[in-house]
N, C-alpha and C positions, 0 to 999 in steps of 0.2 A: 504494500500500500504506500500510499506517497506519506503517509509517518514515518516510515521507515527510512527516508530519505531524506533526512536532516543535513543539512547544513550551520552548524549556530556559528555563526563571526562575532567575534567578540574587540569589541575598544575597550585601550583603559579607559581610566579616571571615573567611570561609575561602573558600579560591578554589582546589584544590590543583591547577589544569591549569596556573596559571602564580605557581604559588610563594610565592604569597600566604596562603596561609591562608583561602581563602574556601568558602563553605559554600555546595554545590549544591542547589537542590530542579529535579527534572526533573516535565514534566507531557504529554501530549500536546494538541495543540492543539483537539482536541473535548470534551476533558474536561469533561463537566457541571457539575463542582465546581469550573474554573478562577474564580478571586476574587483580588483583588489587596488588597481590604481585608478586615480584621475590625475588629467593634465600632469604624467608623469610623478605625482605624487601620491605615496602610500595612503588608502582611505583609512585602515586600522594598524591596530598595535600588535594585537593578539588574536590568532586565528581558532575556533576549535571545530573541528569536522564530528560532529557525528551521525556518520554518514556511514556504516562498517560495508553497505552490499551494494555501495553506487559501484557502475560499473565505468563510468564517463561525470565527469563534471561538467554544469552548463556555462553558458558565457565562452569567458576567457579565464575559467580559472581550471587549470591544468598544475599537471607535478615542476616543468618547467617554470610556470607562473607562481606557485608556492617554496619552490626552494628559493627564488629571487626573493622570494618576503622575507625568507628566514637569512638570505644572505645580507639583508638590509639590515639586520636586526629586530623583524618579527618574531614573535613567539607562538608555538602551536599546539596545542592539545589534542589527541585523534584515538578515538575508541574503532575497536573491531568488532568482531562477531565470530560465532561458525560460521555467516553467509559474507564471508567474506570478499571484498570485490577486487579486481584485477588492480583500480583508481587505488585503495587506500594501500594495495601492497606495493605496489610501487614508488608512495610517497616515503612508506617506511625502510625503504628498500635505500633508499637514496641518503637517508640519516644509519644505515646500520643497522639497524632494523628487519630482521623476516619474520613475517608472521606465514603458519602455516596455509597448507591449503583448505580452500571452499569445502566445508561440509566437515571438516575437521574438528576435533575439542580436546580439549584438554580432559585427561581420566583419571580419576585416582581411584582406585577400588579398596583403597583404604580410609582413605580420609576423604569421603564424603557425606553430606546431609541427612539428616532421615527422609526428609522431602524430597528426595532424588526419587526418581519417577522408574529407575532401573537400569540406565546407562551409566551409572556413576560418573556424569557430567557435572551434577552439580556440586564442586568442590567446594572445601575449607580452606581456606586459605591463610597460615597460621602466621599472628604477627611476628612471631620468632623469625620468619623469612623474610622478615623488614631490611633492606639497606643497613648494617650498624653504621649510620652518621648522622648525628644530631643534627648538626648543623641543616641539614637537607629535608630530612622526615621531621626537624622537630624535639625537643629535649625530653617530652612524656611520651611521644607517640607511643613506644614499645609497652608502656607502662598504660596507657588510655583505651589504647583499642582493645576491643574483643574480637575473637575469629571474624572472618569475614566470609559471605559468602562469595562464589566465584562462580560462572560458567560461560566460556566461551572459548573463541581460539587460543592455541600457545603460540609464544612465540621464541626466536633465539637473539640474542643480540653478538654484534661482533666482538670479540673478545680479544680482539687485537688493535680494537678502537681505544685510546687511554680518555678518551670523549662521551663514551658513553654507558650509564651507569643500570644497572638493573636495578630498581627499586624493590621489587617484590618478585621470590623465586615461589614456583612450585617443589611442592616436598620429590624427593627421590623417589618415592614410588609415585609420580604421574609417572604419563606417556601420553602423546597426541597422535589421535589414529579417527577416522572416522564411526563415530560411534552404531552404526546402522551398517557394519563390513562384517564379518569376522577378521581376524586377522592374520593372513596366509602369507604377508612378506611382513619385513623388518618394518617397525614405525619410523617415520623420520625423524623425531624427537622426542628423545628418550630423557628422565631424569634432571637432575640439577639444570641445566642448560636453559630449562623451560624459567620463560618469565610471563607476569603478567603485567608489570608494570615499568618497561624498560626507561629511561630519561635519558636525553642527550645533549649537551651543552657543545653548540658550536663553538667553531676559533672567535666568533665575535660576540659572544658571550652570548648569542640566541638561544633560546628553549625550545625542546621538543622533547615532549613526553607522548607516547606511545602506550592505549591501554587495549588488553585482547577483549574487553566484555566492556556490552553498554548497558547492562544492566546491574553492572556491576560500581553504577554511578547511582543508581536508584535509590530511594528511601525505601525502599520495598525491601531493597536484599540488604541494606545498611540497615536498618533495623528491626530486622529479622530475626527469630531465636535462633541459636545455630545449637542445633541437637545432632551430634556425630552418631550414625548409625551404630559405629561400634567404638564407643569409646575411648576402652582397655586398648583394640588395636590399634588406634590412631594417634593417641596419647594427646588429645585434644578435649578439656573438658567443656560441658555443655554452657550457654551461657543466656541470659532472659533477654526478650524482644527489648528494643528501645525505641522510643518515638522522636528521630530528629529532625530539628524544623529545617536543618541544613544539611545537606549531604557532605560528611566530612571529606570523604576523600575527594571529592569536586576540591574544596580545600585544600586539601594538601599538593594536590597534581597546580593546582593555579599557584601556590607557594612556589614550588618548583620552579614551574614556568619562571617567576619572577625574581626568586632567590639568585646570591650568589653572583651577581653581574659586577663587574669591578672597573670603577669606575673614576677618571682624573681628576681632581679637583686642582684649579692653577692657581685662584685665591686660598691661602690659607686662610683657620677662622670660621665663622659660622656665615659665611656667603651662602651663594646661591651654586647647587654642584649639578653637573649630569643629569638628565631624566632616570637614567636606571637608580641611581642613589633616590631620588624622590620615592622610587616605590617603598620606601621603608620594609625591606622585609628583610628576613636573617642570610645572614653570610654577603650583604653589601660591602665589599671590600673597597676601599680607593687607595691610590700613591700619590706620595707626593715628595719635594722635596727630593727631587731626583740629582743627582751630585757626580761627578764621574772625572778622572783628572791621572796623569801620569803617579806613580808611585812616587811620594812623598814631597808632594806639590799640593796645590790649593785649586788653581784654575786648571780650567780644562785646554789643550791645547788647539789649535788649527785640528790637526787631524793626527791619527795614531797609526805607525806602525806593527809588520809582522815582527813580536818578538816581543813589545813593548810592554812593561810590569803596568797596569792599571787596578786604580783603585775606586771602585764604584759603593755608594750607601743608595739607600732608597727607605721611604719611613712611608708603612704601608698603615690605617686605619680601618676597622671594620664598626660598620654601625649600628647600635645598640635603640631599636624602636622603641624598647623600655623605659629608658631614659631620654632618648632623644637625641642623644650625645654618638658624635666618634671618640672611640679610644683601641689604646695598640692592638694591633693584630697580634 
């Protein structure tokens, strides 16, 4: 159905699903007039597809047209599916990113739901397979969340990218196989490898987070009980429904997105710094006071030689939303 073919774009500066002040434009994903520029310049900040089983985008907005936003310094959030389409594998494909194939899921035949219907699709997905880095997830997250549910594609990330991060692994007994097959050859992805919630931070400090399930952004499955069919086997205990008026991990994938961008300031002082510094969010790093000069001199010279002893400082700041303040990295 054309529900299923979402497109949401998102701009900063109002955001009201999480508190921010940012400012929605909704589009469907066939939209003839979908464009990301006018008169050469960028319409948004922040892109999010969810759109997991388009199979072509409308307009001009193509994988081409989306990595140019992200090489500009857009940020993008993109959910998948099992109906996954050739459009969203391809974007992912271009950040490092593979998601399996159409019609595929992620299995665990041990750690899934009661409410799994007999595919053992509908995973648990245990915070313990959280990224360990505060800075990124958050300083309680491991400590806040309760299991999660999970069902949709897996995916792998490239592991030779030092760019980009797996947020959340599936346990070692998945496997991603089409659940409606038996299974008479090898899966293509097997165990640890599998992610659901890959991240990628460009060389120009862009975002892209990468999620295999779109329902796995829903208040439905976020505050869901999660009753593990077999408990004892899965080593995951039961935990009681919640009612959130926000969907955290929308939350936290948009932290992400905005976290961590590092960024010049040339006034020292409490001026005015970078757009990415203004998003106030954890791990906003800046430099400053950049310094650089022949070993045991003061000024820096014309120009340096092969051979030459050089003595470089750099005083780097991270910023603290809590206070409001920078202080040392």
């Amino acid at each position: 159905s054309r529900n299923n073919h979402l497109t949401y774009i998102l701009v900063y500066l109002t955001f009201p699903i999480v508190d921010k002040g940012f400012e929605l434009s909704f589009r469907t994903a066939d939209d003839s007039t979908l464009t990301l520029t006018k008169y050469g310049e960028f319409l948004y900040d922040n892109l999010i597809i969810f759109a997991p089983s388009v199979r072509e985008f409308g307009g001009k907005l193509n994988t081409p047209a989306i990595s140019d936003f992200v090489d500009n310094g857009g940020n993008l959030l993109v959910a998948g599916s099992s109906s996954i389409g050739e459009a969203v594998r391809e974007l992912a494909a271009e950040c490092g990113v593979e998601y399996d194939e159409e019609k595929t899921a992620l299995i665990d035949h041990l750690r899934y739901d009661a409410k799994d219907t007999g595919r053992h699709t509908l995973v648990i997905a245990d915070k313990r397979n959280l990224l360990d880095a505060p800075i990124i997830i958050g300083d309680n997250a491991k400590a806040s969340l309760k299991p999660l549910l999970y069902r949709g594609v897996a995916m792998t990330a490239d592991s030779a990218n030092p760019l980009v991060l797996p947020i959340l692994h599936a346990d070692s007994t998945a496997y991603s196989f089409n659940p409606e097959r038996s299974i008479d050859d090898y899966p293509m992805l097997l165990a640890r490898p599998l992610c659901s919630l890959p991240a990628c931070r460009l060389a120009n400090n862009a975002r892209a987070v990468f999620v295999g399930s779109l329902e796995f952004f829903s208040d439905e499955f976020f505050g869901a009980a999660v009753e593990p069919a077999d408990a004892a086997a899965s080593g995951i205990a039961a935990s009681e429904p919640t009612c959130p008026s926000v969907n955290l991990l929308l939350k936290l994938a948009v932290k992400i997105l905005k976290q961590s961008h590092f960024a010049v300031e040339r006034q020292p002082g409490p001026g005015p710094v970078p757009v990415p510094v203004v998003f106030k969010q954890r791990g906003v790093l800046r430099f400053r006071d950049v310094k650089h000069s022949l070993a045991g001199e003061s000024a820096p010279p014309e120009f340096y030689t092969v051979k030459d002893l050089v003595q470089y400082s750099i005083t780097i700041d991270i910023y603290k939303p809590e206070t409001g303040r920078w202080e040392p990295f």
